[in-house]
C-alpha positions, 0 to 999 in steps of 0.5 A, spaced: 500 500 500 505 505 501 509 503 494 502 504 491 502 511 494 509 512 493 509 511 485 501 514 486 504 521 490 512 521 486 512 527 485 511 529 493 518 525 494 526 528 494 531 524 494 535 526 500 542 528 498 546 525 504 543 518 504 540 516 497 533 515 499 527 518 498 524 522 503 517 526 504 518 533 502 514 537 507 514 544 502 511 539 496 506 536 502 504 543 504 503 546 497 500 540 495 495 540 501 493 548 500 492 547 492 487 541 494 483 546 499 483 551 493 479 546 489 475 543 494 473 551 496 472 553 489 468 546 488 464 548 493 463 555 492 461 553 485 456 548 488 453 554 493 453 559 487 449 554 482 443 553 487 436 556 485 434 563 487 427 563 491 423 570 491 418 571 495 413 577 493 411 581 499 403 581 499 
């Protein structure tokens, strides 16, 4: 399973200069986790703004 993500997520990972391998990048990691967030945002901000306007006139 984590093989799987390893070469799902590759390009999460750097390989570390003094022993070869391959570490999580914290700085990848954390763009990665806020441009997520933006499409979940703008996701849900579309789905709210696509709703139906309901008027009621006053009497």
């Amino acid at each position: 399973m984590m093989s799987f993500l390893k070469f799902a997520f590759s390009f999460l990972f750097v390989r570390n200069w003094h022993t070869g391998q391959m570490e999580l990048s914290r700085p990848r990691l954390a763009l990665f986790c806020a441009a997520l967030f933006l499409l979940m945002l703008a996701l849900t901000i579309i789905s709210v703004l696509q709703a139906p306007v309901l008027y009621v006139a006053p009497v």
